[in-house]
C-alpha positions in Angstrom: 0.0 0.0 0.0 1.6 3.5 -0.9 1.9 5.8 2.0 -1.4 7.7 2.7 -0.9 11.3 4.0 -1.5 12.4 7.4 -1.6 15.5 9.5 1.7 17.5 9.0 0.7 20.2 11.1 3.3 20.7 13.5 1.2 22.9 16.2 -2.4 23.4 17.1 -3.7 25.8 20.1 -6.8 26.3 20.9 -7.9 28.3 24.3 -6.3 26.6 27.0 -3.5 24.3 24.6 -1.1 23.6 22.7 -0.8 20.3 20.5 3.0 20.5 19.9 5.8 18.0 19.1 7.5 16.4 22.2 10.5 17.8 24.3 13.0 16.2 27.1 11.0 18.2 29.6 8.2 15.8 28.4 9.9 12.7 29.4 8.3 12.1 32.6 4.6 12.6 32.0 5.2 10.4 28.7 6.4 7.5 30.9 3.3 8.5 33.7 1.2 7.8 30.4 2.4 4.3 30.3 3.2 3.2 33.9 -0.6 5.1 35.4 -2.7 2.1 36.6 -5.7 4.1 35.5 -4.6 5.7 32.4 -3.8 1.8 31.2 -6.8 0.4 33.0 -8.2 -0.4 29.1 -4.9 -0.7 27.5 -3.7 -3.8 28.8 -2.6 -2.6 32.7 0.7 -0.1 33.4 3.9 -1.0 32.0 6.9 -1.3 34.7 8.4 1.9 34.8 12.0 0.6 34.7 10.6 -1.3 31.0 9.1 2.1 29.8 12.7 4.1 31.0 15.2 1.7 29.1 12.6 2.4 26.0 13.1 5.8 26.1 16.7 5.2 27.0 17.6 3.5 24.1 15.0 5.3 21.6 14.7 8.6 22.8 11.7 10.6 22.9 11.2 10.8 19.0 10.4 7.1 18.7 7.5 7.7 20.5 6.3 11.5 19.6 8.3 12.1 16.8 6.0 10.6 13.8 3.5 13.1 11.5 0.2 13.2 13.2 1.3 12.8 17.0 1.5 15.7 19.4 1.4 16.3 22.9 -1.3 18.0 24.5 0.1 21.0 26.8 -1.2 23.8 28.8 -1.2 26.6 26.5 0.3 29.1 29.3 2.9 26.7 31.5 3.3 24.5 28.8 2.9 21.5 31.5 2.5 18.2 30.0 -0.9 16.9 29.8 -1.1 14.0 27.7 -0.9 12.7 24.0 -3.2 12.9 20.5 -2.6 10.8 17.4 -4.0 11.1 14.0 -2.0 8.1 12.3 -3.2 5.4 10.1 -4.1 1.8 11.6 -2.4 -1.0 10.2 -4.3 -2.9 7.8 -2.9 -6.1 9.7 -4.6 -5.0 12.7 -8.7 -5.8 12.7 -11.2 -3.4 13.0 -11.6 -1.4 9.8 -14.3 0.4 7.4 -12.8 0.0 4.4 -11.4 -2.9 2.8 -7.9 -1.7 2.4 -7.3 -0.6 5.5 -4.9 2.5 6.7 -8.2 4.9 7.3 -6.8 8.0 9.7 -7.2 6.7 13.4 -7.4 8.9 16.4 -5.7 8.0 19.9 -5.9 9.8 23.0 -4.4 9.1 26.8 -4.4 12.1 28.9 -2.6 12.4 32.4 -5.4 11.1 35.3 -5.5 14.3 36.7 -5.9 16.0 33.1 -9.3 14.2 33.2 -12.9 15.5 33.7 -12.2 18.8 32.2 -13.0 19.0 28.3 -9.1 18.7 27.5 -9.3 15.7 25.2 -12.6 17.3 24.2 -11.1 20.2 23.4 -7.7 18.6 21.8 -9.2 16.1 19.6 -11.9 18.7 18.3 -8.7 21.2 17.2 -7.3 18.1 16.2 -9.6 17.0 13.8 -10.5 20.2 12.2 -7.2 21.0 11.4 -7.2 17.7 9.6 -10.3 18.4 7.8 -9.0 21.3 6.4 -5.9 19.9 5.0 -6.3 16.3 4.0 -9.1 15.2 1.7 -12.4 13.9 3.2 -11.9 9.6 4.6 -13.0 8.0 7.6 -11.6 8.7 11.3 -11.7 5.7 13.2 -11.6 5.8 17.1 -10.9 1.6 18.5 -11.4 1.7 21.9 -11.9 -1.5 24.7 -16.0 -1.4 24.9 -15.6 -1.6 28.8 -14.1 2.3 28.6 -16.9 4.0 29.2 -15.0 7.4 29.2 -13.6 6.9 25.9 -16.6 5.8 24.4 -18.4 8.8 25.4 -15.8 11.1 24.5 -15.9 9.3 21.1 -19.8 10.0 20.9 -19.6 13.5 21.9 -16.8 13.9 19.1 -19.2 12.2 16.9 -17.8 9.1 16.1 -20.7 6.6 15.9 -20.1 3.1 16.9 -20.1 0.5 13.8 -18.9 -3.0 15.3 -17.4 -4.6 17.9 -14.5 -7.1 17.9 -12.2 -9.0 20.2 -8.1 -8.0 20.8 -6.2 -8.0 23.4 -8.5 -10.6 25.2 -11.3 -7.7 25.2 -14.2 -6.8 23.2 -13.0 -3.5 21.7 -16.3 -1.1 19.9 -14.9 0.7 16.1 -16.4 3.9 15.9 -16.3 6.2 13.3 -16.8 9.8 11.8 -16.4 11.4 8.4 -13.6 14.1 8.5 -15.2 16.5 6.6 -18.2 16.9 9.6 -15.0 18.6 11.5 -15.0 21.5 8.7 -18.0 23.1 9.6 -19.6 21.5 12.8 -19.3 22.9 16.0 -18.2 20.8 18.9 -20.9 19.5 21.2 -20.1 20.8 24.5 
């Protein structure tokens, strides 16, 4: 499959952030993201912090939030770490698709535990996916997330990503939703 474009914005703020390409001073709420037992409650459990640290060790912060499409989400006046957004393609090897080909854009979001409850991922993801909207071509968004994560599922609804089918991974049932990006052009967010 030839390589599909993605976002190539390289920052996004809206009121209270900044989506922005990751620094050093990021390191530590990147490897909270992985070793939270909440934040991973529907992504398989934390990850021991010493596993996480020789990752970064040996791959540096780029490996993770370097790619086209992934971003941090910061407080637009500290610039304190929040959490993370990504608008990249799924794998066509991985199930859970619309199309028959695969790679259809596919958004991600994990958000410090602390970050939550206040419209930030809201917020993000909505900036997010209008920028997209006004510089790729109309496709399906897909949002794949465990069908026991409530939270995620509404935020998903609220974003307007309707659910289309369920299947299991990761020894869970896991709900595909999905949205046309071109609804993100002229919408306004739900609030």
């Amino acid at each position: 499959m030839n390589a599909l474009p993605t976002l190539s914005a390289t920052e996004i703020t809206t009121d209270r952030l900044r989506l922005r390409k990751a620094h050093d001073a990021d390191i530590d709420g990147l490897i909270e993201l992985q070793t939270d037992p909440q934040v991973r409650a529907h992504l398989g459990g934390p990850r021991p912090r010493s596993v996480v640290e020789q990752y970064f060790d040996a791959n540096g912060i780029g490996a993770v939030a370097g790619k086209p499409g992934t971003y941090v989400i910061a407080d637009k006046e500290a610039d304190r770490f929040i959490g993370t957004l990504v608008l990249d393609r799924r794998s066509a090897d991985l199930p859970g698709h619309v199309t028959e080909e695969g790679g259809e854009l596919e958004l991600a979001y994990l958000l410090r535990h602390g970050s939550w409850g206040a419209g930030l991922a809201f917020e993000a993801a909505t900036a997010l996916l209008r920028a997209a909207a006004g510089e790729l071509p109309d496709q399906p968004v897909l949002v794949v997330t465990q069908t026991a994560n409530e939270r995620s599922l509404k935020l998903a609804a609220r974003l307007g990503f309707r659910p289309m089918d369920t299947f299991e991974a990761h020894d869970a049932e896991q709900t595909l939703a999905v949205a046309e990006l071109h609804l993100f052009k002229t919408r306004s967010p739900v609030s």
